[in-house]
C-alpha positions in Angstrom: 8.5 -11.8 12.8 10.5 -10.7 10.1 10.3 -10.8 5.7 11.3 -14.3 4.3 13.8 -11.3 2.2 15.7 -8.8 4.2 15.2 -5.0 2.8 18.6 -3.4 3.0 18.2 0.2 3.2 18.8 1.5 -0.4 15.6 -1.5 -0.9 13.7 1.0 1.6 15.1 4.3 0.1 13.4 2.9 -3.3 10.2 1.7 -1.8 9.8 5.2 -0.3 10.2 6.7 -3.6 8.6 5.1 -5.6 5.4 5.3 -3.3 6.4 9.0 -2.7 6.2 9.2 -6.5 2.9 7.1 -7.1 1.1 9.6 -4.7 2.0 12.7 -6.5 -0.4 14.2 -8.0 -4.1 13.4 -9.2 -2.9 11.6 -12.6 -1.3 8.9 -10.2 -4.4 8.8 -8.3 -6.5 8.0 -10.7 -4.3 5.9 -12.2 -3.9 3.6 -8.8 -7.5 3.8 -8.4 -8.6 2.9 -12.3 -5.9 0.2 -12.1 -7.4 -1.3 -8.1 -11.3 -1.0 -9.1 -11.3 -4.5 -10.9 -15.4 -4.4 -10.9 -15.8 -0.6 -11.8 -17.9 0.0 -9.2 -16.4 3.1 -8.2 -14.8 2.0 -5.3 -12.2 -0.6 -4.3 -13.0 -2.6 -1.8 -10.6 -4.0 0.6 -9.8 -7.3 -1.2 -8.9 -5.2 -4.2 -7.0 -2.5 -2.1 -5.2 -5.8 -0.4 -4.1 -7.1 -4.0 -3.2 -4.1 -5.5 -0.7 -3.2 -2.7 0.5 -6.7 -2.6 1.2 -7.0 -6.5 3.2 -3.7 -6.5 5.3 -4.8 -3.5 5.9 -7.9 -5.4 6.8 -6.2 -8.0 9.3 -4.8 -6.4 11.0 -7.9 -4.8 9.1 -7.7 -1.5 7.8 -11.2 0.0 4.5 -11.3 0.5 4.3 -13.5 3.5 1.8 -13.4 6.1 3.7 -10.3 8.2 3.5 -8.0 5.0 -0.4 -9.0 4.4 -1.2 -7.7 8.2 0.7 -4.6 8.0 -1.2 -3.9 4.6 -4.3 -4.9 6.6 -3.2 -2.3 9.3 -2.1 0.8 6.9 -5.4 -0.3 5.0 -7.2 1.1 8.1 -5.9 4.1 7.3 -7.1 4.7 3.8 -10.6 3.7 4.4 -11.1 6.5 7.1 -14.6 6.2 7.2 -14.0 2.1 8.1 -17.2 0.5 5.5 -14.0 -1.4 3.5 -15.3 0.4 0.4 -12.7 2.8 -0.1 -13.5 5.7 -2.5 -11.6 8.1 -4.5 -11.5 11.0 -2.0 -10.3 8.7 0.7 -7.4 7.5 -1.7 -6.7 11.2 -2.0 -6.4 12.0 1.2 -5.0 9.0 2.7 -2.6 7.0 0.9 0.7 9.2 1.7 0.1 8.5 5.3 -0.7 5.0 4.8 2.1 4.2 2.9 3.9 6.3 5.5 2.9 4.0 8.5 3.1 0.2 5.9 6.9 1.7 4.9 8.0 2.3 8.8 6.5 -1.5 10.0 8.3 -3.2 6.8 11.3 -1.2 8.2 10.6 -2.5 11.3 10.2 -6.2 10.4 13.6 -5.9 8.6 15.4 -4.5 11.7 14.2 -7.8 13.8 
């Protein structure tokens, strides 16, 4: 099952940067979390997790079909470690650079079929 758009691999170079890039540091962080936590509870749940990963793939020319949407689902899993779907700051912390690790390497994947 592969992307309705094919990612050639200087489209996958830039995706890895610019996640590598959106993880440094706790500005960034706080940043992705202020942006995600559309209720200000304090958390972001998994719907707003979901949508906030799928709006900056868009934005970068990524098709969100129904492939990318499960491995967001899947690298999801990753960030909430503790598995309630509320995902909190410190698990954003510690998690994202592996998540978007693991989400980068299946889009990969999907592009390669």
């Amino acid at each position: 099952m592969g992307f309705c758009k094919t990612l050639n691999s200087s489209e996958l170079q830039e995706l890895k940067m610019h996640n590598d890039a959106s993880i440094e540091g706790e500005d960034e962080i706080d940043a992705f979390f202020e942006y995600g936590d559309k209720d200000k509870n304090g958390t972001l749940s998994a719907d707003e997790c979901q949508a906030f990963i799928e709006s900056s793939l868009s934005q970068q020319g990524i098709d969100i079909n129904d492939s990318v949407k499960e491995h967001i689902k899947e690298s999801m899993k990753l960030i909430n470690s503790d598995g309630n779907e509320q995902i909190t700051r410190d698990e954003l912390r510690q998690n994202l650079e592996t998540a978007m690790a693991a989400l980068q390497e299946k889009l990969g994947a999907d592009k390669e079929e």
